[in-house]
N, C-alpha and C positions, 0 to 999 in steps of 0.2 A: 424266709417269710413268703408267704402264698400271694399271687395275686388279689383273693379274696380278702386276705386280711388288711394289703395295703389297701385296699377300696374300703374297707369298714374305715381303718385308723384315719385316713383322710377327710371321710365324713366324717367320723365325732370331731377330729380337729377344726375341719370349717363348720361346723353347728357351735364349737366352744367359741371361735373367734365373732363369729357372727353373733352374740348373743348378747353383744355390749349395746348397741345404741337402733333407737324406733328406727326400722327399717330395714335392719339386721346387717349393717355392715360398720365396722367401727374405724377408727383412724389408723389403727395399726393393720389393718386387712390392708387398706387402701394401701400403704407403704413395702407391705410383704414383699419381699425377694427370693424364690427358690435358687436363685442360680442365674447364670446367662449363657447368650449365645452370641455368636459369631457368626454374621450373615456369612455364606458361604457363595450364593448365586450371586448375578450381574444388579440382578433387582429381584425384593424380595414382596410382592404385596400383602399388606397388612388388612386383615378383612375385618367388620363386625362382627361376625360370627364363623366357628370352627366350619363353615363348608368351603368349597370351592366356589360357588356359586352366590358365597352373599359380597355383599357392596364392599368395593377397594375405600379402605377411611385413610390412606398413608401406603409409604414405600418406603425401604429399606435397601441399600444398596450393602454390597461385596462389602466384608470390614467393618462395619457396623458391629456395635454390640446392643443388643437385644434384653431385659430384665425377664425373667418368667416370673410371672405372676402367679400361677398356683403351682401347686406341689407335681400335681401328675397330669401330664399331656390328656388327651383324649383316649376314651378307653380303645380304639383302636391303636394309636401311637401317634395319627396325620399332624394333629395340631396341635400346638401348644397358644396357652393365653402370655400374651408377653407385655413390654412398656417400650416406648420409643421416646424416652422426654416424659411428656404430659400424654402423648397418644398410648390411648392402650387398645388391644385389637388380638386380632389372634394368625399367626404364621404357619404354615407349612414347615416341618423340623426335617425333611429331606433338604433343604435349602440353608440348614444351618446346622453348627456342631457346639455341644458343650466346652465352655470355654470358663476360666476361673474369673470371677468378676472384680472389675478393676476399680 
C-alpha cells in the first residue's frame, strides 16, 4: 500500500467517524485506540500541538504507556496524538516504542 493511498483511506475513515454528531466528533472517536506506546526517555513532555515549540499540557515519564489517538503520526513521522488518562496531547515517537496495549 502506497503512502498516498494510506493518506486517502485515513481521511475517508476520519470524515466517516466524524460524521455522527453537530460538531463532527462522536463518542466513539473520542474513545479510539490505534495502538500504544512505551515511554522510553527519563520524561517525556506531552504538548498541545504536534510542534516542539507549542505549550507542555503534561509529562510522561520512562514506563509509561501512552494510547495513540489517531491512526497515523504526523506526515513527517515526529509526533504522534496520544492519551495519558483523561490528558490528551501530542508526543515526540523518538522517545517512545510500539508496545502491545495492556
Amino acid at each position: 500500500m502506497t503512502t498516498k493511498t494510506m493518506f486517502a483511506l485515513a481521511a475517508a475513515l476520519g470524515l466517516a467517524v466524524c460524521a455522527g454528531l453537530p460538531g463532527g466528533v462522536t463518542s466513539e472517536a473520542q474513545a479510539a485506540t490505534y495502538g500504544c506506546f512505551r515511554v522510553t526517555a527519563k520524561h517525556l513532555n506531552i504538548r498541545d500541538r504536534p510542534y516542539s515549540s507549542a505549550a507542555v499540557i503534561g509529562v510522561a515519564h520512562r514506563g509509561d504507556i501512552l494510547e495513540k489517538r489517531k491512526l497515523i503520526c504526523t506526515p513527517r513521522g515526529f509526533w504522534c496524538a496520544i492519551r495519558k488518562g483523561s490528558l490528551e496531547g501530542y508526543a515526540d515517537k523518538n522517545n517512545m516504542r510500539k508496545v502491545s496495549c495492556p
